[in-house]
N, C-alpha and C positions, 0 to 999 in steps of 0.2 A: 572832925567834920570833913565827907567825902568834898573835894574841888575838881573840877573838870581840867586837867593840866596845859589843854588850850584855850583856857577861858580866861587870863587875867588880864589886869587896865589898859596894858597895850596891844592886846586880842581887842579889846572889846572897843577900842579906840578906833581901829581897823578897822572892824564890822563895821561901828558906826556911820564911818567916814564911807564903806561900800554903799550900805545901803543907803545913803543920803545920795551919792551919785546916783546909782541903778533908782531912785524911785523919780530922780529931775531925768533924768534919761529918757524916763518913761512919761513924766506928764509935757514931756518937750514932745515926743515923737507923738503924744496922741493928740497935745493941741493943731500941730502940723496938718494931722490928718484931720481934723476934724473943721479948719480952716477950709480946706482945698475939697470938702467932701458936702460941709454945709452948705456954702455961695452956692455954686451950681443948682441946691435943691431948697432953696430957700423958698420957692412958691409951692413945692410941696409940703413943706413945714409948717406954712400958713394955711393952706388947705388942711394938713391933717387936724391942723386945732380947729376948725369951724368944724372941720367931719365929727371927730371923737369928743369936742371938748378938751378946757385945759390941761383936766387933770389927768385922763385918760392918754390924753395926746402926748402931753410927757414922761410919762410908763413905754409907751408906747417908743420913743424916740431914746430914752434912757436904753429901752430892752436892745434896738437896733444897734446901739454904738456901742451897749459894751460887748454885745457879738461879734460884730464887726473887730472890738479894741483886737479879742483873744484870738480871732481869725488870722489877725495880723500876726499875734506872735506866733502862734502856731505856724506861722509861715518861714518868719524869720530867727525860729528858734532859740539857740543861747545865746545871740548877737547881742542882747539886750544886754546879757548877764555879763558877756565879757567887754564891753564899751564900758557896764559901770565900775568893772575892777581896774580898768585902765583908767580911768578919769580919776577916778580913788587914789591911785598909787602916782599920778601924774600931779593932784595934788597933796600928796605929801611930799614930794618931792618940788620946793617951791624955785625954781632957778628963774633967772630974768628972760632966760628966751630957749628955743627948741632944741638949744646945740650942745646945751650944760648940764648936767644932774648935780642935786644937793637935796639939801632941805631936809626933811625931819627921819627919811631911809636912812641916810649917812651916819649920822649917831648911834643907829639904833644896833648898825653892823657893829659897830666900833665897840661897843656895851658888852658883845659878846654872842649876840643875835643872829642865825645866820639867813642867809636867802631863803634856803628851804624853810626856816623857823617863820620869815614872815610871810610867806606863800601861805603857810597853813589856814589862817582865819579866812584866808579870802575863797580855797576851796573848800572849804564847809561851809559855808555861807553860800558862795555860788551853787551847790550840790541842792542844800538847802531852797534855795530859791529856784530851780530847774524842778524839784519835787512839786512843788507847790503848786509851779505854773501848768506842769504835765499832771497833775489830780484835777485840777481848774476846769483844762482842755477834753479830758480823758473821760471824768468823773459826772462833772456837772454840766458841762458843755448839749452833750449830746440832750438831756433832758430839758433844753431849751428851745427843740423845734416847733413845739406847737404856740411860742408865744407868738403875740400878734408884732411883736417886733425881729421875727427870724424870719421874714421876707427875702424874696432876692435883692431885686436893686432898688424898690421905692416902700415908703413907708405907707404909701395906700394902695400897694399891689397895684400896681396899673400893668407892669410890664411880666409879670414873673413868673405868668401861668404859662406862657407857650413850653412848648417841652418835644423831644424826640425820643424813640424809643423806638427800641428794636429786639424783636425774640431770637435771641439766641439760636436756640434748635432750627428753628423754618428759615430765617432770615428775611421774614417780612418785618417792615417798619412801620412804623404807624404815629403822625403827628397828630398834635392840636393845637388849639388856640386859648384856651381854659380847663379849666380841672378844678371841678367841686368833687372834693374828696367826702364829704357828708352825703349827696346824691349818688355819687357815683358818674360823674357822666364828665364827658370830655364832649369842650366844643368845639366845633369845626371841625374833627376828623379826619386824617389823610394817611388810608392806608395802601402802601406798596409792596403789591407778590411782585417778587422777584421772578426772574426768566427761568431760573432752577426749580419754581413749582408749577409753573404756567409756560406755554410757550412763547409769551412776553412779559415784559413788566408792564404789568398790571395796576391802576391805578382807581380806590376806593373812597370819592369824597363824600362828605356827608354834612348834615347840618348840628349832629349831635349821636353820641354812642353812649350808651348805659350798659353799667357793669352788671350780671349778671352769673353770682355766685354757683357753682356744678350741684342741680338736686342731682335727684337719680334719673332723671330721661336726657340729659345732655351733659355736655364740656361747658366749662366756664368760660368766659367771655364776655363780648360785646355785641350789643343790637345796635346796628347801625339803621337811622334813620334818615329821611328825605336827601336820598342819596342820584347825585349827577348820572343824567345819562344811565338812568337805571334797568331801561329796556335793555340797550345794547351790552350794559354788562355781566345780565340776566343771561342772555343768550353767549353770551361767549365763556360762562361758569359751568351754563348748562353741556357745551361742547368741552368744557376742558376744566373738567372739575380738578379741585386741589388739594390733597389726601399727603397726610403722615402718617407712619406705621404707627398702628395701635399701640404698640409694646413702648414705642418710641413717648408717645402721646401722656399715655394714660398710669404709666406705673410710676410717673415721678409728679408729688405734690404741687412743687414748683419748679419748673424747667427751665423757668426764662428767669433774669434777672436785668436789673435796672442801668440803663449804660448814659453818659451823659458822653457831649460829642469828645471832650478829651478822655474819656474811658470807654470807648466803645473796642469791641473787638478789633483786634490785627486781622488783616486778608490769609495770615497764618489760620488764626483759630477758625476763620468762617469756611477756611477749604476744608482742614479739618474736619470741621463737622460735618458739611456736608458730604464729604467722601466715605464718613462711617455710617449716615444715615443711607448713603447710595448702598452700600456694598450689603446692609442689613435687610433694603427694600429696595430688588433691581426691577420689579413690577409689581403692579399695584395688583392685590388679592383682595380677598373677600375681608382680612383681617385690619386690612386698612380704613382709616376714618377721614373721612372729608373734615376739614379744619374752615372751609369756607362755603357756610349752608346759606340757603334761598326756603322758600316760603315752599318748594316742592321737595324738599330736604325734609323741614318739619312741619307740624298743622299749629303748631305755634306761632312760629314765624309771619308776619304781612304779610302781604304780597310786593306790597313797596320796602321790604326791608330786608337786610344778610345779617347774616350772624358769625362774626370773626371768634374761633376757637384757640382760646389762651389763657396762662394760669398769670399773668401776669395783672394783676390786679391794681384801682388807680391808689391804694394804700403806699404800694412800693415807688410812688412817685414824689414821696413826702422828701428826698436827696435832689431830686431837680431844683422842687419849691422853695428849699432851705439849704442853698449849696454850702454856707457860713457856716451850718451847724455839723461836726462832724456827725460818722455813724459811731454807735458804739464798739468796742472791739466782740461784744457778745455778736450785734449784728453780722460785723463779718465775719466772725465765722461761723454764723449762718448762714452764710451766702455762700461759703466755699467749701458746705459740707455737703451741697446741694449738687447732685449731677451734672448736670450743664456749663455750674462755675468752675466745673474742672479746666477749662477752658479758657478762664477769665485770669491770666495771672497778676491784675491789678490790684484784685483784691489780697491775694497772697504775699504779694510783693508789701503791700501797706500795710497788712497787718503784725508781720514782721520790723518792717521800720516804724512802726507805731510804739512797739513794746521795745526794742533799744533806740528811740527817740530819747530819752535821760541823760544815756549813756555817751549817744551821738555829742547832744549839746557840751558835754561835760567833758569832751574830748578838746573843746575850742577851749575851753578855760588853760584844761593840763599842756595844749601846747603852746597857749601866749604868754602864761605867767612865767616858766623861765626864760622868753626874750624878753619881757619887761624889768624881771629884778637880775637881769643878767651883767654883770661886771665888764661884758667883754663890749659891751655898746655903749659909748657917751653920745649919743646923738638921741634924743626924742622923736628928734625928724625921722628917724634912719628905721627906730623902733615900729613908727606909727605906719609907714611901708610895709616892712616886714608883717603886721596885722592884718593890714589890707589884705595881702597876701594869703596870706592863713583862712580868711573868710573866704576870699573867692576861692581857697579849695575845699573849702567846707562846703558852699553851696554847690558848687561843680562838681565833685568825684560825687556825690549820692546822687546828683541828678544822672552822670554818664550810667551808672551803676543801674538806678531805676530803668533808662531807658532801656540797655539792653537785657536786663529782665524781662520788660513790657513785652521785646518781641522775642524771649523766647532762649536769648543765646546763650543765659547763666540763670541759671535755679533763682527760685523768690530768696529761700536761706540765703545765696551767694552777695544778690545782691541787695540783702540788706545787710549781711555782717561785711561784708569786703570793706566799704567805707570804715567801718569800727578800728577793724585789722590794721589800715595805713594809716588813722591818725594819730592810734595809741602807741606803733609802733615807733613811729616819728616823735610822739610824746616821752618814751623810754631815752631815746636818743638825748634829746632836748633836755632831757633831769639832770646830764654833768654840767648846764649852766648854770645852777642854784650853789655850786660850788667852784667859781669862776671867780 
């Protein structure tokens, strides 16, 4: 009968003893959060039950926390995984205090067992458990935006509709204050032409804007209605209308994409583009399209209302609404097949370290476990430094890495694999302690 030749009593002894850490690890780390998260919103919590009822209410507050739980790890990666290999192997190892090693390791060397041999259970088990939780995050995560518990910050939406957004191409922005993604319409409205399409920046409030799908006699867009000071900016539209080149406009599906304020464009990509949109259209021609029509534009149109020309739709706002839930990896790259995101290196830069996210994680295990079952350290104390260590460059070098991606100074590739490169390397180095 076939046996798995790393699978016997004292493998599975191992394993046990992992996963019994890594799962208290884990309902420790989410009581914490859930202590320091609940108080604060405890009179939300009593209101959502009179709103929804009990039973709804607690679907409801179940769907929000276990988002929230996976948001977290998703944040803090294999930390989980390598804190329960360390607790695991810190209890087998029972000494009276932080300065001595003993306990059931000692034996096990002696028998004939070497470092490397006890390392093994615990990186298949951790590989294993890094699989599961990136299929979790990856897999099922994103198909939990539309619950009514992937809100942003309250579980009765009070606060989560406001949102900023900005088109790419034009570099007009345009806020609100709500967003019914069924109607289509955004409240309160606040949109800003920039001095680069207008001879100032330009300022468009309103009381409510309605989406407006492209038939065939317009652009897509929004009607803005019962809008401030609507004479004077009637007459200063009429004097200095606002025109992107057709070619520019009309030949790409979706030009714009969704930027939240820590993902919006670099002052890089925004000159960028406007210097390529200058040099394609250094004056305005017959071939050009007004982007921001008045009621003397079309016979559609009020008299009291503008109509902002954009493909950016309130669907694509569904990442504002739901910042917890990631995108899928199919999403981006949708988004960065798209013209305009050629621009956007955040998305390129993610979805790269999205797909060696496993790998990243799996790098923190390969380089703790041999300072942990290392020969050359009797200190626990000395050990648990040295981890500390390990983490803060785990989280540090992908973040350095990310940022100089973001603006531009090493490829998306660079810097998602650079991180890989220095941990595993350092992990290679780190493998003649397992025979120490």
């Amino acid at each position: 009968m076939f046996s798995f030749p790393y699978f016997t009593i004292i493998d599975r002894y191992f394993v046990a003893r992992y996963l019994w850490n890594f799962t208290l690890c884990l309902f420790v780390g989410l009581a914490i959060f859930l202590v320091f998260d609940c108080f604060p919103k405890i009179d939300d919590i009593f209101e959502l039950f009179q709103k929804k009822g009990i039973f709804f209410g607690a679907i409801t507050l179940v769907q929000y926390y276990f988002i929230h739980t996976f948001y977290i790890l998703r944040l803090v990666g294999g930390i989980p995984v390598l804190v329960g290999a360390t607790l695991a192997l810190y209890s087998l190892e029972k000494a009276s205090n932080l300065n001595t090693r003993g306990g059931e390791v000692i034996p096990v060397l002696t028998s004939g067992f070497s470092r490397w041999r006890i390392a093994i259970p615990f990186m298949y088990t951790g590989f294993f458990l890094i699989i599961i939780l990136t299929l979790i995050q990856e897999c099922f995560l994103p198909l939990c935006k539309n619950w009514p518990g992937a809100s942003n910050n309250s579980y009765l939406e009070k606060s989560h509709n406001a949102f900023t957004q900005r088109d790419l191409l034009t570099g007009i922005s345009f806020q609100g204050d709500s967003l019914d993604l069924e109607q289509g319409e955004i409240g309160a409205p606040r949109f800003i032409i920039p001095s680069t399409l207008a001879t100032k920046n330009v300022y468009i409030v309103g009381e409510s804007a309605e989406w407006y799908p492209s038939p065939e006699n317009h652009s897509s867009g929004y009607l803005i209605k019962k809008i401030e000071n609507f004479g004077e900016l009637k007459n200063f539209l009429r004097e200095h209308p606002v025109f992107l080149p057709q070619k520019d406009f009309l030949s790409q599906s979706t030009v714009q994409n969704t930027f939240s304020d820590e993902n919006a464009p670099t002052e890089k990509d925004t000159k960028t583009i406007m210097s390529e949109k200058n040099s394609q259209n250094t004056s305005k021609t017959d071939s050009s399209e007004k982007i921001i029509l008045t009621s003397e534009d079309a016979d559609w149109i009020k008299s009291d209302e503008i109509f902002f020309c954009t493909n950016i739709s309130p669907s694509s706002f569904i990442q504002q609404k739901t910042p917890y839930v990631p995108l899928s990896l199919l999403d981006l790259w949708d988004k960065i097949k798209k013209p305009s995101t050629d621009y956007q290196l955040h998305s390129r830069i993610e979805i790269h370290s999205r797909i060696l996210k496993p790998f990243l994680d799996m790098s923190l295990l390969l380089l703790s476990l041999p300072i942990i079952l290392s020969g050359r350290f009797r200190s626990k104390f000395f050990i648990s430094v040295i981890l500390i260590f390990i983490i803060l460059s785990y989280i540090i070098i992908p973040g350095i890495c990310t940022f100089l991606g973001n603006h531009g100074d090493v490829s998306p590739l660079m810097a998602a694999w650079l991180p890989i490169f220095i941990f595993y390397s350092v992990a290679a180095v780190l493998f003649a302690e397992f025979y120490t």
